[in-house]
C-alpha positions as CSV (number, residue, x, y, z in Angstrom):
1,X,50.7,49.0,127.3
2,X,51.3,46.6,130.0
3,X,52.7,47.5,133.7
4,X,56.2,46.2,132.6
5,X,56.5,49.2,130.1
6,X,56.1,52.7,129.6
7,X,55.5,54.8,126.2
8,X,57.5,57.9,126.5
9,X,58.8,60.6,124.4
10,X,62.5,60.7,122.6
11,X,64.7,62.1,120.1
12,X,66.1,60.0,117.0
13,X,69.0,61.1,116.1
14,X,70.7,59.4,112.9
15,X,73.5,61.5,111.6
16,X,71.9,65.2,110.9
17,X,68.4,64.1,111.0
18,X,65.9,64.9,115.1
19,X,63.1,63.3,114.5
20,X,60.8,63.2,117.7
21,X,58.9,60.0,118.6
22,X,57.8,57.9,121.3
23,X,59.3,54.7,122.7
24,X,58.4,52.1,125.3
25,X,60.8,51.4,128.1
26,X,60.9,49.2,131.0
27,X,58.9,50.3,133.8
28,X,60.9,50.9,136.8
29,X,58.8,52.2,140.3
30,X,60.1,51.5,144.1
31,X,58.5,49.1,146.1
32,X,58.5,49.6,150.0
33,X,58.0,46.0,151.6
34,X,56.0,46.5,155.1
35,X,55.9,43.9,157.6
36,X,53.4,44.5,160.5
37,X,53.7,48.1,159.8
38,X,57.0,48.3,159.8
39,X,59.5,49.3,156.8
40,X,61.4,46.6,156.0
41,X,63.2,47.2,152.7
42,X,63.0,49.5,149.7
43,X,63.7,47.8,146.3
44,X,63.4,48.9,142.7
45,X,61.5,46.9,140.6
46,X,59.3,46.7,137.4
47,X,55.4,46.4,138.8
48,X,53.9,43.4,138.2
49,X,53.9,40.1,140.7
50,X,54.2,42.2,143.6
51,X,53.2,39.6,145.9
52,X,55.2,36.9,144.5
53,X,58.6,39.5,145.0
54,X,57.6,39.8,148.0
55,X,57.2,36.3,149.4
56,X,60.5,35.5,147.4
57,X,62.4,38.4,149.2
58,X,61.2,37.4,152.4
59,X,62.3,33.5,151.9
60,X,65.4,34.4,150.0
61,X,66.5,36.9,153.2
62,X,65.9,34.7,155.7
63,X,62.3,36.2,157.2
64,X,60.5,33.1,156.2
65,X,60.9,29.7,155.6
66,X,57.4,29.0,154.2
67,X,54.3,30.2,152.4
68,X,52.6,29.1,155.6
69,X,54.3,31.6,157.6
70,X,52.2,34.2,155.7
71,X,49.1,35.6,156.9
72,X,48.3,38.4,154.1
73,X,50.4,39.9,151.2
74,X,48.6,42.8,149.6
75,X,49.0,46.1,148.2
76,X,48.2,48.9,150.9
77,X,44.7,50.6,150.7
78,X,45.2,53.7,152.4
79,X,48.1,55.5,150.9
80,X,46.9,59.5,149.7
81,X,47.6,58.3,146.4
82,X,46.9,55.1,143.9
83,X,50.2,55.8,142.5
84,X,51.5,55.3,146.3
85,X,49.3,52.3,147.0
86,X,50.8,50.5,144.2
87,X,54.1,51.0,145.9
88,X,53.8,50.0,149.1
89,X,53.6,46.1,149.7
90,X,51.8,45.2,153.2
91,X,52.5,42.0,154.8
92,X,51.6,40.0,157.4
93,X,52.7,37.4,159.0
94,X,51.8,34.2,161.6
95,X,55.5,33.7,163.3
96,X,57.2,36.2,165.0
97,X,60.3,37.7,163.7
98,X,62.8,40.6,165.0
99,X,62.7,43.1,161.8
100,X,65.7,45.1,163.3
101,X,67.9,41.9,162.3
102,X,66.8,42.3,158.4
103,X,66.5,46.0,158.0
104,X,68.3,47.9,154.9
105,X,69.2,51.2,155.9
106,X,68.9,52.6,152.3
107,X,67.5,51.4,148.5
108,X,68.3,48.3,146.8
109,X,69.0,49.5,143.7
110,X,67.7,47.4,140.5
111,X,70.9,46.1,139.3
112,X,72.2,45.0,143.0
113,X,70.0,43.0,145.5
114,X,72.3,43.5,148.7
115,X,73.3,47.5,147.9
116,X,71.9,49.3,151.4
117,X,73.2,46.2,154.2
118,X,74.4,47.1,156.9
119,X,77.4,44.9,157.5
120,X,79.1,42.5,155.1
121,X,78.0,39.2,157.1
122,X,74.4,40.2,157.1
123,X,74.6,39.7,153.2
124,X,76.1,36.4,153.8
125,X,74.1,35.4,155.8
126,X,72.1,31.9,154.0
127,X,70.6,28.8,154.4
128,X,72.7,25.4,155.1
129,X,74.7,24.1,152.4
130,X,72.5,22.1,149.0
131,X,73.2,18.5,149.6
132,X,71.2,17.1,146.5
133,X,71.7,14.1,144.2
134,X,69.9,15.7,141.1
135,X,71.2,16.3,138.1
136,X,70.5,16.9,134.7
137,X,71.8,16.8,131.0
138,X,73.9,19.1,129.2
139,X,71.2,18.9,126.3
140,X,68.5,19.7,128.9
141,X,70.5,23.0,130.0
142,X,71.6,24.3,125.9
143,X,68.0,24.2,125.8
144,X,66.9,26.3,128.3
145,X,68.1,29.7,126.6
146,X,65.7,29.3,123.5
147,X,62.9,28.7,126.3
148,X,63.0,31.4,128.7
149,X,63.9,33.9,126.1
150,X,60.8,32.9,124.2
151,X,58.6,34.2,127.4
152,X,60.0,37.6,127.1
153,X,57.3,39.6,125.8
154,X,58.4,43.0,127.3
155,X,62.2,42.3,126.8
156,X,60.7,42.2,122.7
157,X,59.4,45.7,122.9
158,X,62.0,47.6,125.7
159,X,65.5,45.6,125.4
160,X,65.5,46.9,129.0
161,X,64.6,43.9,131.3
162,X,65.8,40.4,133.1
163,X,64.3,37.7,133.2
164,X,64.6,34.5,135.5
165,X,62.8,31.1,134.8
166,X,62.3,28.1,136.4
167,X,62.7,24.7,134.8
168,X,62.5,21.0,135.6
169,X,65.4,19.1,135.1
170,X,63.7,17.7,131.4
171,X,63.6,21.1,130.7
172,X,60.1,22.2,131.2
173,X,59.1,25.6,131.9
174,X,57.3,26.4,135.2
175,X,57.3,29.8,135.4
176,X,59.1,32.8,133.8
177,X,59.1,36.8,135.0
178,X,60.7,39.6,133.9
179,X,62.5,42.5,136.0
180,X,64.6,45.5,135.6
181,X,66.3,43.5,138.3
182,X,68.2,40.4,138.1
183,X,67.5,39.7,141.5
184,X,63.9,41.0,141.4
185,X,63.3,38.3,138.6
186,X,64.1,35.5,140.6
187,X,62.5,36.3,143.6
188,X,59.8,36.7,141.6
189,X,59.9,33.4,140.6
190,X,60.8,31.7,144.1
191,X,58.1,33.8,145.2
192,X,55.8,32.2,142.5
193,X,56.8,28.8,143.7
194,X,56.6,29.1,147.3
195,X,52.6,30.7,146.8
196,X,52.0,27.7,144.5
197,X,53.3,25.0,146.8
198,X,56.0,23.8,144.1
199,X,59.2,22.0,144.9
200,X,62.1,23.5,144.4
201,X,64.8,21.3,145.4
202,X,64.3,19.6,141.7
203,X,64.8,22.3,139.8
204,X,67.0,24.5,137.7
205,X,66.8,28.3,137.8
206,X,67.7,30.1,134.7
207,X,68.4,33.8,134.6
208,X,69.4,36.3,131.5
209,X,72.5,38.1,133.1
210,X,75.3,38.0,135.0
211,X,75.5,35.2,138.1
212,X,76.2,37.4,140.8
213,X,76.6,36.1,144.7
214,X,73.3,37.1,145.5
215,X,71.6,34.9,143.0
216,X,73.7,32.2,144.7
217,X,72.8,33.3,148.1
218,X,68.5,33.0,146.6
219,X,69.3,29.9,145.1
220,X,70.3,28.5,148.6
221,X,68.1,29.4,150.6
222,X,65.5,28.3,147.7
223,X,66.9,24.9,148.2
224,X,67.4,25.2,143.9
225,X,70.6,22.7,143.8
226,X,71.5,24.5,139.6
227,X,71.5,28.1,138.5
228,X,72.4,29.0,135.0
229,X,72.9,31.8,133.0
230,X,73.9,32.7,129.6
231,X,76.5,35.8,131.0
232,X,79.6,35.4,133.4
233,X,79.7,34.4,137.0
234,X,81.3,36.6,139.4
235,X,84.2,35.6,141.4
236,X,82.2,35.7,144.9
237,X,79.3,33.3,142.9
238,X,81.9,30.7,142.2
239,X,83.4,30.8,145.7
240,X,80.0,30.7,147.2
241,X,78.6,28.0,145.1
242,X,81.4,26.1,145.6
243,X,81.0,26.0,149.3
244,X,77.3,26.1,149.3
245,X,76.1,23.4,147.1
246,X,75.4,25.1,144.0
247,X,76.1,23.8,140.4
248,X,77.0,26.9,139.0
249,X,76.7,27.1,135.1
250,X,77.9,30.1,133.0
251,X,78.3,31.2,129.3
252,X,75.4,28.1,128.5
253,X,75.5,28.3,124.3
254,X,74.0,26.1,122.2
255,X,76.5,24.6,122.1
256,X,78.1,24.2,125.3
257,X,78.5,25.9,128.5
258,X,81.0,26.7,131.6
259,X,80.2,24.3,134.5
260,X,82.4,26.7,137.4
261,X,81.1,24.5,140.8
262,X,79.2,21.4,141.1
263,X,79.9,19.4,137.9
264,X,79.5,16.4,139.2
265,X,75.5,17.2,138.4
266,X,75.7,17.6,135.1
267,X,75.5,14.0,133.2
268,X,77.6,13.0,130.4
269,X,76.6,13.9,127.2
270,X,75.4,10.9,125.0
């Protein structure tokens, strides 16, 4: 069994017959991000790629602008339990930065990254618009589906998790995580990218659900000129996309897609 899942118990029930058995679920834990000490955020998460979470949530919300800014990212070593080491996320970093400015005053839940903040323009608050000459074929994007869904190992087993990917714009894969979160998946991923030195500004993120304004907001201040998805886009994602630089693509198919901001990217189809 792998950290993404649990095996637990249930109950079948198919018409009059119980029968008692076990499943495997997602795995779903907190995760309290420390900077210097300090609590900086609370988020709900499946374990796994800790680090790379964490160095995408501190990009994505503005903390850092590069892996260099990081001194240390590692699991703390002095928590009463192992169970409460895994949890706890300490990092450390080489610029100074005022906490107080970035601090959630309660959980992130799983299935909404900017649940706990305290004012409205604090969740707004993003990188400078995308101004990027990229762009990439509509056969590239119909094919991105098949891709990322093919690296979903624990999504197989639970039907309980996201998943985010990263793509080229030829459509190869880069990297692909899986989260009870939406949100957790693709900083994940960002997080992945920033650790590895990878450019982002010529890619394409892919995600599994909804496109919600926060994914937007990542995608920003990622510098990741595309998102798509196979799900709906919110109303706030199109707005913000629009005025941000994004190329925002829902409902991609196999055979087609909705291009909602930015279609000017996307080249004709020959």
């Amino acid at each position: 069994m792998s950290e993404l899942t649990a095996r637990l118990p249930k109950v079948k029930v198919r018409g009059e017959r119980r029968e008692p058995t076990l499943d495997v679920v997602a795995h779903e834990e907190p995760l309290e991000l420390q900077v210097h000490g300090t609590s900086l955020a609370v988020v709900m998460r499946t374990p796994g790629h800790d680090e790379e979470l964490g160095a995408g949530f501190l990009l994505t919300e503005g903390v850092i602008s590069a892996w260099t800014e990081v001194e240390s990212i590692r699991h703390c070593t002095t928590a009463p339990t192992p169970e409460a080491e895994d949890n706890v996320l300490q990092i450390h970093l080489r610029v100074p930065v005022d906490l107080a400015k970035f601090k959630r005053h309660q959980f992130a839940s799983s299935s909404c990254g900017v649940c706990g903040k305290a004012t409205l323009e604090n969740a707004l608050r993003t990188s400078p618009p995308i101004r990027s000459e990229l762009t990439v074929s509509p056969a590239v994007l119909v094919s991105l589906s098949a891709k990322l869904r093919a690296n979903q190992p624990a999504f197989d087993t639970t039907g309980g998790l996201h998943a985010a990917g990263l793509f080229t714009v030829r459509g190869e894969l880069l990297v692909a995580r899986e989260d009870v979160g939406r949100h957790n998946a693709v900083d994940k991923v960002i997080g992945w990218a920033l650790h590895s030195g990878t450019s982002m500004s010529g890619a394409v993120m892919m995600v599994s659900g909804r496109l919600s304004f926060e994914l937007v907001q990542k995608c920003v201040a990622a510098k990741i000129p595309v998102l798509a998805g196979i799900s709906a886009p919110t109303s706030l994602a199109v707005r913000m996309a629009d005025a941000l630089g994004v190329t925002l693509v829902g409902f991609l198919r196999d055979d087609g897609m909705n291009v909602y901001a930015h279609a000017e990217r996307i080249t004709a189809a020959t």
